[in-house]
N, C-alpha and C positions, 0 to 999 in steps of 0.2 A: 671268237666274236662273229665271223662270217654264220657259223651255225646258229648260235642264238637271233642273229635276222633271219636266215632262212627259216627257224621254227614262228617267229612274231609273222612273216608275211603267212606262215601256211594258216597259224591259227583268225586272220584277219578273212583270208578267204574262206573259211570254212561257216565265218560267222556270216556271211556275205550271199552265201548258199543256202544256210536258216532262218536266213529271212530277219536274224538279230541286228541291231542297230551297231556300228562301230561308234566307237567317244567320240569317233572327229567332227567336229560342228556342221552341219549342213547350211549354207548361205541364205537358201532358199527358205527355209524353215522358219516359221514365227516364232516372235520370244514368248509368246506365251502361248504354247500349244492346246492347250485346254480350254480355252475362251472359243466362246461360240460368236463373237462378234466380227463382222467383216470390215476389214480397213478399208475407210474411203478414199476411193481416187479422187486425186486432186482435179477440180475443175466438175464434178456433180452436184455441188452442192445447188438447191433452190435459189433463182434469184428471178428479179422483175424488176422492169422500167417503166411509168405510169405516166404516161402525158395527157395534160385536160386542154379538149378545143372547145369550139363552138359555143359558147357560153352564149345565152339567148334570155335577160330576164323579165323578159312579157311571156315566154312559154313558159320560161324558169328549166331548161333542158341545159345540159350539158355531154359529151363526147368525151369518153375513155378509153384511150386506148391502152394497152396490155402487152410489153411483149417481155412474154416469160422463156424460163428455161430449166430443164429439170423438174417444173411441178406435173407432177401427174393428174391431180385432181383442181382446178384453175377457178378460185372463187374470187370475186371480187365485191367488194363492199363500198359504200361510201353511206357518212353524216354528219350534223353541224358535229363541229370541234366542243368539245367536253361535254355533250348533251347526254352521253351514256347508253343513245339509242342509233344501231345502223339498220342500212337493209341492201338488202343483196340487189345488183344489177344482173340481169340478164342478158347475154348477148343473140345476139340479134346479125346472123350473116356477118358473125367477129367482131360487130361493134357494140361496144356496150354505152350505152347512154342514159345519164338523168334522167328524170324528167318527176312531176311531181304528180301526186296521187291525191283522187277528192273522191268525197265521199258524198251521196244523195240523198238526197230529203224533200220535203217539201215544206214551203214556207207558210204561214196563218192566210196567207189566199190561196194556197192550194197549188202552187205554183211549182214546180221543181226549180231547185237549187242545189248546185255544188259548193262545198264546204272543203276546204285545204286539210288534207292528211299531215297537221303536225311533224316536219323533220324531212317531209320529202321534197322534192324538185331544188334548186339550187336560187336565191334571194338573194337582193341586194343588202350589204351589210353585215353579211355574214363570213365567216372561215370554215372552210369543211375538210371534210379527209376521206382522201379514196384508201381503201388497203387491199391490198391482194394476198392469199393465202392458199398453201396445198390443202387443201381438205376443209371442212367444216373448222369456225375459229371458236376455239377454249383457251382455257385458262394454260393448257401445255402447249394448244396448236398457235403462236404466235405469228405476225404479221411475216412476211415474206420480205414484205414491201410497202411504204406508204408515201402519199403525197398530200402538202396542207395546196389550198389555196383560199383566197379572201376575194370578195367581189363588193367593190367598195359598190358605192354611187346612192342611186336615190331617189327619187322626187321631193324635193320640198317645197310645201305651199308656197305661197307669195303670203307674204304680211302673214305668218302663222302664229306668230308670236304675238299676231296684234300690237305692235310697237310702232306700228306708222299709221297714225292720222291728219289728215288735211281736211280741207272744205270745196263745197262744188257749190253753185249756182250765187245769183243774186242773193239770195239770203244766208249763204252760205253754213247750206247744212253738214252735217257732221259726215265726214266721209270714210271710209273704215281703209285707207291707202292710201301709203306715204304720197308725199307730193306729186305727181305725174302718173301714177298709177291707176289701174281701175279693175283689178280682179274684182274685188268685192261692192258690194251694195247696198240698199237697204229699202225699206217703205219710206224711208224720210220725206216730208214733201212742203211745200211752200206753207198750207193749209196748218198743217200741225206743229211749224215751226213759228208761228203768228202767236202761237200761245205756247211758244217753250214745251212743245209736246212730241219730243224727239223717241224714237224707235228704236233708235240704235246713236250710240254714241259712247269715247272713252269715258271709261267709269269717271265719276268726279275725285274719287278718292284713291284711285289704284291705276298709275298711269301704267300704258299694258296691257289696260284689260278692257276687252267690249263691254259694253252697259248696253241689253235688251229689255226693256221694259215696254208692257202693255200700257195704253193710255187712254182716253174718254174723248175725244177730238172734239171740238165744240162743246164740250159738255160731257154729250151727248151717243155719238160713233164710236164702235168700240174698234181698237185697232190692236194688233198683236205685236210685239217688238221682234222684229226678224231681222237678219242677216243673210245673205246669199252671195254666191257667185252668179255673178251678172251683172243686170242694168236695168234700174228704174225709171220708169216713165208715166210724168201724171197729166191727166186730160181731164181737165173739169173736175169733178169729183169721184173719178174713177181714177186707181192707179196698176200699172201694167210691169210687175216683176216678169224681165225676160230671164229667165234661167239658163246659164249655161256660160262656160267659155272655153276657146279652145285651149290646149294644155297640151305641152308635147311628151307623153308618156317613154321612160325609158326602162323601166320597172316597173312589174306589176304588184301592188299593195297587198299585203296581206289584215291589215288593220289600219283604225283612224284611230291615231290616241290623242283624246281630248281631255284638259281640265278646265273644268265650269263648278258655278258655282248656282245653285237654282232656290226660286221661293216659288212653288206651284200650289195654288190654289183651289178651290171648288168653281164648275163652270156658273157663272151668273150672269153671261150675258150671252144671246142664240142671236144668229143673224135673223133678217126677215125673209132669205130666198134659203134657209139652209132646212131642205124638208127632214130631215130627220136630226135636227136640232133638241126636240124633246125629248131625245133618246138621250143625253147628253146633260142635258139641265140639270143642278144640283150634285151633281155625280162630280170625282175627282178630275181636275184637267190633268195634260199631259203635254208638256212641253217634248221638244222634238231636235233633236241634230240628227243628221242623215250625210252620206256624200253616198254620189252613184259617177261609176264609170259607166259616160255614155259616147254613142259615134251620131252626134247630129249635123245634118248638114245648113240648120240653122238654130240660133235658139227656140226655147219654147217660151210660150205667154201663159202667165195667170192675172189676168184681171179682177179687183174688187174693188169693196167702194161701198156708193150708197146705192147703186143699180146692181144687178142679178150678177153674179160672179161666175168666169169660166176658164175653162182652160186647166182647172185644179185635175194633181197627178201626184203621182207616190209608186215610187220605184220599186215596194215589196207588192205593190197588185198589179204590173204591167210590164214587160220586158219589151216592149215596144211603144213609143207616139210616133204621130203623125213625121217629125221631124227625124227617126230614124231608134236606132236598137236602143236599149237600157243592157248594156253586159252584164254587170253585177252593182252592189250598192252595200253598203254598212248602214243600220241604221240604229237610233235609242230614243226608246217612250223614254220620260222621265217622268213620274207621278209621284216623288216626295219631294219636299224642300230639305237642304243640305244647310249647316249650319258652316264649315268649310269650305272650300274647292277638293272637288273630285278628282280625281284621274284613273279614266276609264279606256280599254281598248275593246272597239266595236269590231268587230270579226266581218270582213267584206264576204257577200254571200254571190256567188256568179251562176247566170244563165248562162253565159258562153266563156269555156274556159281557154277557149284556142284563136278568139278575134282577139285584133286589135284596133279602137279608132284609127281612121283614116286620117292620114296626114293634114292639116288646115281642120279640119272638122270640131264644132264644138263639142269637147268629151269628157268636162269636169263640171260636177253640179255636187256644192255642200249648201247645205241650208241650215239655218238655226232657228229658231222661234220658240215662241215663249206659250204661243198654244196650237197643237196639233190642227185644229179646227179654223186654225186662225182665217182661212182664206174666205170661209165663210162669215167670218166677224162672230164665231161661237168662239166662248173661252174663258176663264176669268181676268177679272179687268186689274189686277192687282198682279201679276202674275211678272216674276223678272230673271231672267237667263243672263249672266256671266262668263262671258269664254276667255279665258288667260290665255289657252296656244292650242294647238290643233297640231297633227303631222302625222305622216304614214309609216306606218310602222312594216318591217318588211323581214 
């Protein structure tokens, strides 16, 4: 017995000298020696932790921070929730930040305008998703990491719904705000109310809803049925729409979505001071809703009447009055009658995409009318505009 282990240990050494493997298992050795794959140590796998600050939605910016571990190639993405479209953040001295993207153009006055790049910067109303990944994201290279967030809020008009009306003056005329109220306005005036010849008023048949109709005032005067933000004032036979009120902005709008209901007709009646009125005659009218974000530091005036009219303005040909900036504005010709109610979203177009009105300052101006030209008393006399609700779409 002794000799048969003395020969097993000689022949164990001798295999140990040719460099042959002995059966006895080595600990160290992987179970599958033939695999080309390296076993990972625990604790390298990819991971990330995403936090969102500063959330700003008048710049529409937000603040990403990143702290990864194990990625070697550090992308990060953010956009709205289920939209199907993202875009990469850039950092920026480690910070990667929101912010939104516009595109330039110029508007039918020649004017430059910035238009909203679809899906970018961060809005109110919405849920978005940051994600971070090692490398370029496919269909193999999945998320790392992701975060939702929702950024509720808003602006919403006053009386947008049109559901609150009361009365103002001795005669009391038709007032487009609930009781105590006065965003809105109109041309209504003691004169036109003497003959039931009201400009704006709830429809008779559809409570809810404005009723703008143009009318013949005396017969004779042609008057366009409008709505606006602000306050009218009549002197003798001139009446003086101030435009504007202040509005404390806490989101900046990407759209006005409005349903109206329109009968627009051919122009038949030119003012007497509107010189190029006969460029106009017989041709289609064009009724008009518009809202512009402005920063004034007081309202503006547009005077008309039966004497010379002044003060008329339009926010796609001017990015400034007297009273201070025009930032941006949304606005719609209407040139056919609608058998229905509409519902359209007008796309705000911005001269300045980084102000914002000054605090107290008047900086919301919507107007409605039933003829573009109205200020001059051009337009057709037959012509009536319906708004059910208005609101910003964001």
């Amino acid at each position: 017995m002794k000799k048969i282990l003395n020969c097993a240990a000689a022949v164990i050494a001798a295999a140990a000298i040719l460099g042959v493997q002995s059966c006895t298992s080595d600990p160290a050795a992987p179970e599958n020696p033939g695999s080309n794959e390296t076993p990972e140590t625990p604790g390298t796998e990819p991971s990330a932790t995403i936090e969102v600050s500063d959330i700003d939605l008048w710049s529409n910016t937000a603040k990403v921070s990143v702290s990864a571990e194990n990625i070697d190639d550090l992308k990060v993405y953010y956009g709205v929730k289920d939209s199907g479209v993202s875009h990469e953040i850039e950092a920026e001295e480690g910070v990667y930040t929101i912010s939104a993207g516009y595109k330039t153009s110029q508007n039918d006055a020649g004017l430059n305008v910035s238009s909203l790049v679809e899906g970018t910067g961060v809005f109110a109303g919405r849920t978005y998703v940051v994600e971070v990944f090692d490398g370029e994201p496919s269909e193999s290279n999945l998320p790392v990491a992701s975060k939702e967030f929702t950024q509720e809020g808003g602006d919403e008009i006053p009386n947008g719904d049109m559901s609150g009306w009361s009365t103002k003056g001795e005669k009391a005329l038709p007032y487009p705000n609930a009781e105590g109220e006065s965003f809105w306005d109109s041309g209504n005036n003691d004169v036109a109310a003497a003959f039931k010849s009201y400009l704006c008023q709830e429809d008779p048949d559809q409570e809810g809803v404005a009723f703008l109709s143009a009318n013949m005032v005396l017969g004779s005067v042609f008057a366009p049925g409008n709505m606006y933000t602000g306050d009218f004032k009549m002197d003798g036979m001139m009446g003086t729409a101030n435009f504007g009120k202040v509005f404390k902005w806490t989101a900046r709008p990407t759209a006005l979505k409005v349903t109206y209901k329109a009968k627009v007709g051919i122009v038949d009646k030119v003012g007497t001071y509107d010189n190029e009125g006969s460029e106009y005659k017989g041709k289609q009218d064009n009724s008009r809703i518009f809202a512009a974000v402005v920063d004034w530091s007081k309202q503006h005036g547009v005077t008309s009447g039966m004497g010379e009219p002044s003060g008329m303005w339009d926010p796609v040909k001017k990015t400034e009055l007297e009273e201070g900036a025009i930032l941006g504005y949304a606005s719609l010709m209407i040139d056919e009658s609608s058998d229905g109610f509409v519902t359209v979203e007008i796309p705000f177009m911005w001269y300045d995409t980084v102000s914002a009105p000054a605090d107290g300052n008047y900086s919301i101006v919507i107007s409605c009318a039933t003829s573009n030209r109205g200020d001059y008393l051009t337009g057709c006399s037959t012509n009536e505009l319906r708004i059910d609700s208005m609101e910003f779409v964001y």
